[in-house]
C-alpha positions, -999 to +999 in steps of 0.1 A: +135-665-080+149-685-108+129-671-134+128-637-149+105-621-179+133-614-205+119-600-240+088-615-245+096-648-223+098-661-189+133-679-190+145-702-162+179-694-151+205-711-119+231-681-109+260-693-088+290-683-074+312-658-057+294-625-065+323-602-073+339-623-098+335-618-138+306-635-150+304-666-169+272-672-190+269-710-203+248-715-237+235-752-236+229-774-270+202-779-289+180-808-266+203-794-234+189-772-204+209-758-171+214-794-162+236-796-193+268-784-174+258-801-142+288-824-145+316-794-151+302-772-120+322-786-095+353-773-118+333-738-123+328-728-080+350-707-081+334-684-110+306-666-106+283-685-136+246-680-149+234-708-170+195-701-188+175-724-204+166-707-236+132-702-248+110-736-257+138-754-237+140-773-201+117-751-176+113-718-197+085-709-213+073-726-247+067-719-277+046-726-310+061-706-340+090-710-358+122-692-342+151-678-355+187-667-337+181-632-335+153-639-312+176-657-289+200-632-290+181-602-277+169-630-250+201-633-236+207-593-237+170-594-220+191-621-195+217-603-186+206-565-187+174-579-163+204-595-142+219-562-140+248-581-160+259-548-183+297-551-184+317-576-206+314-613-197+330-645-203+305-673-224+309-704-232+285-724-255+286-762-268+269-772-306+238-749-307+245-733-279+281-722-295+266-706-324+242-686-302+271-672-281+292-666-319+257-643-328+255-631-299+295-618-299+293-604-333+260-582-325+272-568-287+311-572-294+313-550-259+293-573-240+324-603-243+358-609-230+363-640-238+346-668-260+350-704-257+328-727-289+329-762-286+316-778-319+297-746-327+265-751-350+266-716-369+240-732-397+253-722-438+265-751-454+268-777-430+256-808-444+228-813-412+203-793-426+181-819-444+186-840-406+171-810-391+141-806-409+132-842-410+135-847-374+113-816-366+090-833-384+091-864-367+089-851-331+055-832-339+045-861-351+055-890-330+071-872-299+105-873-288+114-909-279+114-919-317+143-896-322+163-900-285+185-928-299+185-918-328+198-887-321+223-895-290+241-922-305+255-894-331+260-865-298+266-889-268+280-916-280+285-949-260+322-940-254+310-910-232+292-930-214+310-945-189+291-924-159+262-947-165+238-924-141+250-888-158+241-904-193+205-917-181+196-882-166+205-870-199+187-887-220+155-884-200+157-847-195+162-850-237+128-870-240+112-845-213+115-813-239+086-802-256+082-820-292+071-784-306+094-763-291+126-788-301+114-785-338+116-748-338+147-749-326+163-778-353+142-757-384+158-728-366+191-743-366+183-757-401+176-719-421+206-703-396+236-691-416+257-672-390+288-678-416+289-639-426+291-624-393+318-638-377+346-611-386+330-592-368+332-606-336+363-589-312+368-609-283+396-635-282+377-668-293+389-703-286+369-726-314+366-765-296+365-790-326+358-829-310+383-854-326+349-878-324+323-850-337+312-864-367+280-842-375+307-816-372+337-824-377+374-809-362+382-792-397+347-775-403+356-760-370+385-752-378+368-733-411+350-712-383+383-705-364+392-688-395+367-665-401+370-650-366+402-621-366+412-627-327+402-667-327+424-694-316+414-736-327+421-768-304+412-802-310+399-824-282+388-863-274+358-853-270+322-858-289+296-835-303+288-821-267+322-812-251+310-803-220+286-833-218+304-857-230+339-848-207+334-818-186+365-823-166+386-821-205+364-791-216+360-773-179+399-773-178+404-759-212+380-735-210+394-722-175+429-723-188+417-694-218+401-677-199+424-671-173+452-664-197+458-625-208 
């Protein structure tokens, strides 16, 4: 069964894969589901992977309150202890989804191996925050398709966009979410400051940065590389959503850290 009651909340997750390999959780981005890394499985057969839609996103369970990280933190210990997931794991998570995977790392160091960040929104001083809040308010408002263009032509950008089919999926899945549940998460994104915690995460850390992110850019990544003691930084052509925008680039880096020791 897809779904599993995991700290509060019934949370859709796809598990794939060989099972006696080392896991592979994926953290999608803020708008994302499962469906986010549909495009980069084909690299990923050979590792066994678990991808979760997080709470208030794609087919888990809504919400109506305001939200903050630590919340989806213990969700994903919920995950993977419910999994019977209790050893060290590989994760990988793109914008939002790479500053969940960075909180999760520093509060259950144990629980990674290896971390991969593509354009990691970690909150603090990022410049996005006023963004945030006003398109929360919008979407409980007006809904989501005010914001969908709005909003891809600064993650997704026409460049990406060559796969004409992939980029439609994705931007209907985006104005499928819930409008209340996607304001949560940008308020929750918008009061985040996971700046002061990042020392203490211990497992080797590669830090994506997209030479064409420009809600965050390469060397505000490279400002997060910094912080982490065992953390490596790479620049790629990519956009905001590295493994959206070009899986094949950001499923061969990835695989290539991981696999090194």
């Amino acid at each position: 069964m897809p779904w599993i009651e995991a700290n509060g909340a019934e949370l859709y997750y796809v598990m794939e894969g060989p099972e006696t390999d080392k896991p592979l959780i994926l953290i999608h981005e803020l708008g994302g589901s499962v469906g986010s890394w549909d495009r980069a499985m084909p690299l990923l057969q050979n590792r066994r992977t678990v991808r979760w839609d997080w709470r208030g996103a794609g087919q888990s369970e809504k919400i109506r309150s305001e939200l903050n990280v630590e919340v989806l933190v213990a969700d994903l210990k919920a995950l993977l202890d419910g999994l019977g997931i209790f050893g060290a794991v590989d994760m990988a998570g793109t914008a939002l989804g790479g500053g969940v995977a960075l909180a999760f790392a520093a509060r259950h160091p144990a629980r990674v191996r290896r971390l991969v960040v593509s354009s990691p929104a970690i909150g603090g001083d990022s410049g996005i925050e006023d963004m945030l809040r006003r398109r929360a308010d919008e979407v409980e408002k007006t809904g989501m398709r005010t914001q969908v263009d709005i909003s891809l032509n600064r993650s997704y950008l026409p460049k990406y966009r060559t796969d004409k089919t992939a980029f439609q999926t994705y931007r209907s899945r985006w104005l499928a979410n819930d409008p209340g549940s996607y304001a949560s998460h940008n308020r929750m994104l918008a009061a985040m400051d996971e700046r002061e915690n990042l020392d203490k995460i211990t497992s080797p850390t590669l830090v994506i940065g997209g030479e064409d992110d420009s809600l965050l850019p390469p060397i505000d990544m490279q400002e997060i590389a910094s912080r982490i003691p065992t953390s490596q930084f790479m620049e790629l052509p990519t956009g905001h959503f590295a493994a959206v925008n070009t899986p094949i680039i950001w499923a061969n880096e990835t695989l290539r850290f991981f696999d090194s020791e």
